[in-house]
N, C-alpha and C positions, 0 to 999 in steps of 0.2 A: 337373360334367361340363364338359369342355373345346368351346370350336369354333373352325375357322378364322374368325380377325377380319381379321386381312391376308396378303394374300402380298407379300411383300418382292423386288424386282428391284434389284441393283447395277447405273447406268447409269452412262456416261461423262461423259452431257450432260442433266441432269435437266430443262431447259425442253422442248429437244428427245424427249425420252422419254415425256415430260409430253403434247404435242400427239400425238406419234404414238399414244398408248395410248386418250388423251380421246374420240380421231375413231373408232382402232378396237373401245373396247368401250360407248362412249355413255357415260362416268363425265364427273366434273367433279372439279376440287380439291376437299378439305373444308374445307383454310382457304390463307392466302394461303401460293400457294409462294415456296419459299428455292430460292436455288442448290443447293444440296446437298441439298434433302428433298423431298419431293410426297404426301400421301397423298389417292390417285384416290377417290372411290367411287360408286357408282352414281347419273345425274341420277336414274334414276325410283321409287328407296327403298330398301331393302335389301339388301343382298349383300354378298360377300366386298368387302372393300378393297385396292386393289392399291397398295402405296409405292415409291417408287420414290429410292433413296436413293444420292448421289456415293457411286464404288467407282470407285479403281484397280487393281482384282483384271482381268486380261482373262478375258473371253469366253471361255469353253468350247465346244472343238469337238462335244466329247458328256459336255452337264449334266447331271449328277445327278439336277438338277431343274428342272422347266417350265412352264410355263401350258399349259394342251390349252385349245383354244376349241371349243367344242359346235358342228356342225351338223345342220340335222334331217334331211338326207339327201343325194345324190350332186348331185343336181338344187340344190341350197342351198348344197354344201361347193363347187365351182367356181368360184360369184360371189364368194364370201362371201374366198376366198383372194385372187381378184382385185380388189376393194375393201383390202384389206390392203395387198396390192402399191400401187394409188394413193399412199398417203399415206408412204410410204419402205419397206417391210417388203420383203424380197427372198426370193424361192427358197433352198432350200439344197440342196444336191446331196449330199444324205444317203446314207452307204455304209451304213448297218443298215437301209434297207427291209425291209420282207418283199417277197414274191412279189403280193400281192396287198395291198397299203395299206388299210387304212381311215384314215387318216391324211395332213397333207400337211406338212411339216416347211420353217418358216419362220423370216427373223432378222427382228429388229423394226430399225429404223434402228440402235442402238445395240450392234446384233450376238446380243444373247441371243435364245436360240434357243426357238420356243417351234411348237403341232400346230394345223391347223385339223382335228377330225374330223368323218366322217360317222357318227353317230350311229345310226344307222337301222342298220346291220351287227351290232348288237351288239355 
């Protein structure tokens, strides 16, 4: 049986992608980074891996593929967007809303586009 071991982001600037990712999902390197590679993965034990590896490919204005970050509800997904924003991540002024979000559609410094949800919506 298969499982997710890492998810793989193409960034521009791997130190800088490196700190922004570190601060927002509580991960640490696993071994010493290179310019061109990083694999994140949780300080406090287990979890998906997140790498982060130099890519000249630009930015997608609507990826295939993303990180959704879990929140546990509406009162949780607000801060939790606005701590994101501190550390470089910016708004994206996303034309595929729906009508009513559970979702809030983010780029990290490095431009890839990635969700804070609320959870609690189902």
């Amino acid at each position: 049986m298969l499982r997710v071991g890492s998810v793989v982001l193409g960034v521009s600037d791997v130190r800088r992608a490196a700190a922004f990712w570190t601060e927002a999902l509580g991960y640490v390197p696993r071994e010493e980074m290179a310019d061109d590679w990083v694999v994140l993965v949780p300080a406090d034990g287990p979890g998906v891996q997140v790498a982060l590896g130099l890519s000249g490919s630009p930015v997608q204005e609507h990826p295939r593929v993303h990180p959704d970050l879990y929140a546990a509800d509406a009162a949780d997904q607000a801060p939790e967007v606005e701590r994101l924003v501190s550390p470089g991540a910016r708004h994206v002024d996303w034309d595929l809303y729906p009508d009513d979000p559970d979702f809030v559609v983010l780029a990290a410094p490095e431009g890839n586009r990635f969700c804070v949800i609320d959870t609690s919506r189902g």
